[in-house]
C-alpha positions as CSV (number, residue, x, y, z in Angstrom):
1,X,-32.3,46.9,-83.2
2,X,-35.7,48.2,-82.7
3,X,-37.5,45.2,-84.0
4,X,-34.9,43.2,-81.5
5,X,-36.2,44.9,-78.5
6,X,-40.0,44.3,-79.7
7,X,-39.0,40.5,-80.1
8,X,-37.4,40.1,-76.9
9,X,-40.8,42.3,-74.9
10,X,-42.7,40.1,-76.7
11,X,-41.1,37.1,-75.8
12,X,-41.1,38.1,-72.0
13,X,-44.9,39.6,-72.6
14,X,-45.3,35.7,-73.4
15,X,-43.6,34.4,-70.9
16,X,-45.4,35.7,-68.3
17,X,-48.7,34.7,-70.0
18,X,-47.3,31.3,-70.2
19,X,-46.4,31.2,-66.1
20,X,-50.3,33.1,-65.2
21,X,-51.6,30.5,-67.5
22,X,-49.6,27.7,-66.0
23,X,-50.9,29.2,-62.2
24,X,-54.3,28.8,-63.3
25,X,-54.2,25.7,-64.6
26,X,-52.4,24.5,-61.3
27,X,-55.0,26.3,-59.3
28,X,-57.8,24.9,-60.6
29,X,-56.3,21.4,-60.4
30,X,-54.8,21.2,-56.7
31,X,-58.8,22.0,-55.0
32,X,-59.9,18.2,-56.2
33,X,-56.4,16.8,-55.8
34,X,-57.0,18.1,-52.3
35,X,-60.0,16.9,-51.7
36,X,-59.4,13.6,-52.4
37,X,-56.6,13.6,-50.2
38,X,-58.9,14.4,-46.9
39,X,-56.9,17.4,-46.0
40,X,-60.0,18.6,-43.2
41,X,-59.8,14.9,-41.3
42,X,-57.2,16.9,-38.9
43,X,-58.9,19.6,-39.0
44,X,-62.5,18.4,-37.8
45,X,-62.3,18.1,-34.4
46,X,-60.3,21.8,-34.1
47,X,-64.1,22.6,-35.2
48,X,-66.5,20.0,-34.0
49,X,-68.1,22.0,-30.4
50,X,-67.7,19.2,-27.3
């Protein structure tokens, strides 16, 4: 039983490295995605002084 509960904290200890690694991955991929996309063409004359 005890080497059941290490199993199962080890598979949830890997899960969530799994789901930070996964959010870092995705993180680091959506900036160029976005850039690409011309997300700041709405957003320019918000900024641009008349």
């Amino acid at each position: 039983m005890h080497q059941q509960f290490l199993n199962a904290r080890s598979a949830v200890l890997l899960a969530l490295l799994a789901a930070l690694a996964w959010l870092i991955i995705l993180l680091n991929l959506l900036p160029p995605l976005a850039a690409h996309g011309k997300p700041h063409a709405h957003m320019a004359p918000i900024f641009t002084p008349h």
